[in-house]
N, C-alpha and C positions, 0 to 999 in steps of 0.2 A: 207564875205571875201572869195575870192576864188582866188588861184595860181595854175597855172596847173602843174603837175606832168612831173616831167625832164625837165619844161620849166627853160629858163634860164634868171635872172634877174638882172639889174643892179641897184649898191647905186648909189648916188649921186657924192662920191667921189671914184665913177668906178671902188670898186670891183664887179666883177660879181659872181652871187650865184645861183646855181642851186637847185631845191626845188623836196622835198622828201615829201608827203603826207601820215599819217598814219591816216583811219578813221576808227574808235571802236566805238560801240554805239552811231553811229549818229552825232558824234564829228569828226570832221579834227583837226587832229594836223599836224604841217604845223615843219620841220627842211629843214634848207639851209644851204646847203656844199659851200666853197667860190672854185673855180675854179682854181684859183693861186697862194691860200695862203700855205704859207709852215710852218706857225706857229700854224695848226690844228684847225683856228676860224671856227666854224658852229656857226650856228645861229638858233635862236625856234623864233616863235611867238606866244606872250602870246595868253589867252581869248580877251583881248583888239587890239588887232592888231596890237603890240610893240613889235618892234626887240629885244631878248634878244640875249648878247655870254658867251658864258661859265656861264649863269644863270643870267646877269646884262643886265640890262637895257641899251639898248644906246639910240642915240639921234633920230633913226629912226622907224618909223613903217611904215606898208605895203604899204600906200599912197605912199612913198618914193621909192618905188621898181618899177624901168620901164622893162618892159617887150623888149625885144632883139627881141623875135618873133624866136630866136633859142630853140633848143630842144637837151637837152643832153643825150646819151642812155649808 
């Protein structure tokens, strides 16, 4: 699994998310800030490559993330 750092991505149902990479011991962990939400959803992706928000599961994982090809700084 791999998402590029400030790239920006879009769901299915066209929020876009830009993605925050933290790697510690060899590990990526992966947080997405959503670009237009004003009710403060980021989003993790588990070990499994499954979108959580606010700690829950939703119905997406990383398969479902299309890449914009933008880049947000």
């Amino acid at each position: 699994m791999h998402l590029r750092e400030h790239g920006v991505y879009c769901l299915p149902n066209g929020r876009e998310l830009v993605v925050f990479a933290n790697g510690e011991n060899g590990h990526t962990s992966y947080r997405l800030a959503c670009t237009a939400c004003t009710d403060g959803s980021d989003y993790e992706v588990s070990d499994e490559g499954r979108l959580l928000c606010h700690g829950r599961l939703t119905a997406w994982d990383i398969k479902d993330l299309s890449d914009t090809g933008r880049t947000h700084y």
